[in-house]
C-alpha positions as CSV (number, residue, x, y, z in Angstrom):
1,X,18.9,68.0,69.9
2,X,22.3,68.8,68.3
3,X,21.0,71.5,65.9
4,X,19.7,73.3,68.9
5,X,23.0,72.8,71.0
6,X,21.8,70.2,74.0
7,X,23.9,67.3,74.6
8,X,21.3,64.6,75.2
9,X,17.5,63.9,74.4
10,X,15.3,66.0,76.1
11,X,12.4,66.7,74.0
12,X,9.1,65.1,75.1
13,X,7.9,62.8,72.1
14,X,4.6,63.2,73.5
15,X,4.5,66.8,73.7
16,X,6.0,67.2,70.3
17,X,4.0,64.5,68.1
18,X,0.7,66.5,70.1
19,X,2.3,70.0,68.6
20,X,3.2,69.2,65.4
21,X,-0.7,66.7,64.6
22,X,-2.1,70.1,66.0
23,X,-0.4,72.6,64.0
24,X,-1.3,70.4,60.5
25,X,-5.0,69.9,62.2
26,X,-4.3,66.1,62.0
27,X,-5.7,64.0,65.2
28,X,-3.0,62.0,66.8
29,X,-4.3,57.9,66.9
30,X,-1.1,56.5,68.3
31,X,2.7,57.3,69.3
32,X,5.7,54.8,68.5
33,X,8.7,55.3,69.8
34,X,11.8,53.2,68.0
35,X,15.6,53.7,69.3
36,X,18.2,51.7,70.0
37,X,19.7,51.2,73.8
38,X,23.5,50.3,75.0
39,X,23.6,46.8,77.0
40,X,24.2,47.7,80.7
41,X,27.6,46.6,80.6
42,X,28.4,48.4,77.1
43,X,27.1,51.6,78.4
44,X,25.7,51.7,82.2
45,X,25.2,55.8,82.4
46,X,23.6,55.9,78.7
47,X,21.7,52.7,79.3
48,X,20.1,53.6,82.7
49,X,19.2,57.2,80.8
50,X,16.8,55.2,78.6
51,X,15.5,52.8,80.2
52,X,14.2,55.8,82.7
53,X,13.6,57.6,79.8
54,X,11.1,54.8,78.1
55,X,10.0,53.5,81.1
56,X,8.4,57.6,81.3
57,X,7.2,57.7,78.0
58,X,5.4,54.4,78.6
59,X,3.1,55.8,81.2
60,X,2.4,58.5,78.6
61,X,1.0,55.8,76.4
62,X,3.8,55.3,74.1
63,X,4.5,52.3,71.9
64,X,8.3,51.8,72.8
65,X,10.3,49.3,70.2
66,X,13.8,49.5,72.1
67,X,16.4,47.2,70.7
68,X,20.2,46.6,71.9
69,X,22.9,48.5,70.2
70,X,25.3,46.8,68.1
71,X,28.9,47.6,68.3
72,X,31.8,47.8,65.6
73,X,35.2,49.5,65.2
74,X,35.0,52.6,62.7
75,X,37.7,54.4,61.7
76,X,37.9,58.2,61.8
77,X,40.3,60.6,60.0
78,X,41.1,63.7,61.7
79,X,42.1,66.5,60.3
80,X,45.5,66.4,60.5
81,X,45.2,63.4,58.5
82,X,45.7,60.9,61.1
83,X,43.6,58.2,61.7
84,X,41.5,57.3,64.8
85,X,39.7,54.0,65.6
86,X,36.7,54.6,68.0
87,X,34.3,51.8,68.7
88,X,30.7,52.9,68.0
89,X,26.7,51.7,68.7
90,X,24.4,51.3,66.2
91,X,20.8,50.6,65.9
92,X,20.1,47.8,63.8
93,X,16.6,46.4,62.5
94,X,15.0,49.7,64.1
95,X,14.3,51.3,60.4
96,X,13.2,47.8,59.4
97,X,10.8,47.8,62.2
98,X,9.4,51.1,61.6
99,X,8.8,50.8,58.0
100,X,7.2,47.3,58.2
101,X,5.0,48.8,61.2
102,X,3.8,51.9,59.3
103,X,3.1,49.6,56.3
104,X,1.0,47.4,58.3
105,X,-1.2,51.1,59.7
106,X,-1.6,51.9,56.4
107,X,-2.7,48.6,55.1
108,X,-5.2,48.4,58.3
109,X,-6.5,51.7,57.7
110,X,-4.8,52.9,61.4
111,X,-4.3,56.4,59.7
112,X,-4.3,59.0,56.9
113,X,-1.1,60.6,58.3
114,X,1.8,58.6,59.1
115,X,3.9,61.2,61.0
116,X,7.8,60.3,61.5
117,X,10.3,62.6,63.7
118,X,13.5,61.2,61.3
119,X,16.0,62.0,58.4
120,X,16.5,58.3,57.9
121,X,16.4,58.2,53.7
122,X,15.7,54.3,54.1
123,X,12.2,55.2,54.9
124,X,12.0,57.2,51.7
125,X,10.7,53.6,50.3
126,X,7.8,53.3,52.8
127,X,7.0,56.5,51.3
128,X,6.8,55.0,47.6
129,X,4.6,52.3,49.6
130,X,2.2,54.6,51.0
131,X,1.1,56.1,47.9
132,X,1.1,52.7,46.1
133,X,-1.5,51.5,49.5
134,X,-3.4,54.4,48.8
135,X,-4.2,53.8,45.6
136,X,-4.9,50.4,46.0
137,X,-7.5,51.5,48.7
138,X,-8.6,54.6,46.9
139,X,-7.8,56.9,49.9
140,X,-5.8,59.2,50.6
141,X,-2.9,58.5,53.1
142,X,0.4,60.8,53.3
143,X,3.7,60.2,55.2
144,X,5.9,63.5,57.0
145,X,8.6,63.9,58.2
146,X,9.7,66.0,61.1
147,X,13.1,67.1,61.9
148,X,15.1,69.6,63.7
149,X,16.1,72.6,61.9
150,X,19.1,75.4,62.8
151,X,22.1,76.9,61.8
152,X,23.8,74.2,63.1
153,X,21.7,71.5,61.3
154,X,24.1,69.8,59.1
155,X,21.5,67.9,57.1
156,X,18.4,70.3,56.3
157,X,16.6,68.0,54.3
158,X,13.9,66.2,55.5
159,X,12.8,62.1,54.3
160,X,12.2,62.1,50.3
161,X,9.0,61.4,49.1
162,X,7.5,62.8,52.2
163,X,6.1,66.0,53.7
164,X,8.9,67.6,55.5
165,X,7.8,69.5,58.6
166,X,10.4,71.6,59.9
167,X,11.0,71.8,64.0
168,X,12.6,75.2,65.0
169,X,14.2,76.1,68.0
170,X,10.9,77.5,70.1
171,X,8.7,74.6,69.0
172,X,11.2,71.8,70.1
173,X,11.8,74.3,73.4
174,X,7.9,74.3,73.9
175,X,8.1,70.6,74.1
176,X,11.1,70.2,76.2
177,X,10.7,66.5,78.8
178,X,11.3,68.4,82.1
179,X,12.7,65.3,83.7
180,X,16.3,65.0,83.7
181,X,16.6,60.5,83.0
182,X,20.7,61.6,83.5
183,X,20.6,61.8,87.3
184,X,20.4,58.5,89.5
185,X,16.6,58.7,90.4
């Protein structure tokens, strides 16, 4: 969403995992969805937006693995050389989850194309794993990655060890969620 200037996520992971399987002719099994949410009380605006936000992509079918944000201090230096100490959320066990889950699809013979909207290096090791499944079941299986791409991107690289599929500014606009999870409805 950044490298295309919005200020929150409003693609359609439905509509996007559909484009992308049907530009590579791929058939599209299943759709997971991992992320991380703020607590209520951490976070009420940004934690109402997803739970809205999931709750739609449920109806759509969607796996959702949503855990709870973690929160730590981080230091920041500015440019004037000054130092700024911002408290910030992270997501923690979601890459575990992911890469144990697409391990477990590949293992089960759930697909041939494992297809992940991410930059997240740490899943450059599920790649290694795929190829090692593969030849242990004498199949081909492949893992992608799909990722936003712009001037503005500031990392252009998609995960290593994997197909990179790049997402330009009129494919991620096609696939735009036309609800707005910000407002109070």
């Amino acid at each position: 969403m950044e490298a295309f200037d919005y200020n929150y996520p409003n693609y359609d992971v439905f509509a996007l995992s559909k484009l992308i399987c049907q530009q590579q002719k791929w058939d599209l099994s299943k759709i997971c969805f991992y992320t991380g949410v703020p607590r209520q009380d951490d976070d009420a605006f940004w934690n109402s937006f997803w739970v809205k936000k999931l709750a739609g992509m449920g109806r759509h079918g969607i796996h959702i693995v949503a855990r709870p944000l973690r929160y730590r201090e981080k230091e920041i230096r500015l440019i004037d050389g000054s130092q700024l100490t911002k408290t910030v959320g992270q997501e923690k066990g979601i890459d575990v989850r992911m890469a144990l889950d697409i391990i477990r699809g590949a293992l089960e013979k759930h697909f041939d194309v494992a297809l992940v909207l991410s930059q997240d290096q740490d899943l450059s090791e599920v790649a290694d794993e795929i190829k090692i499944i593969a030849k242990q079941q004498k199949r081909w299986i492949n893992m992608a990655s799909a990722f936003p791409v712009s001037s503005l991107s500031k990392n252009t690289r998609g995960i290593n060890k994997t197909d990179w599929i790049k997402i330009d500014r009129a494919m991620y606009d096609a696939c735009l969620d036309l609800n707005d999870y910000r407002t109070s409805r």
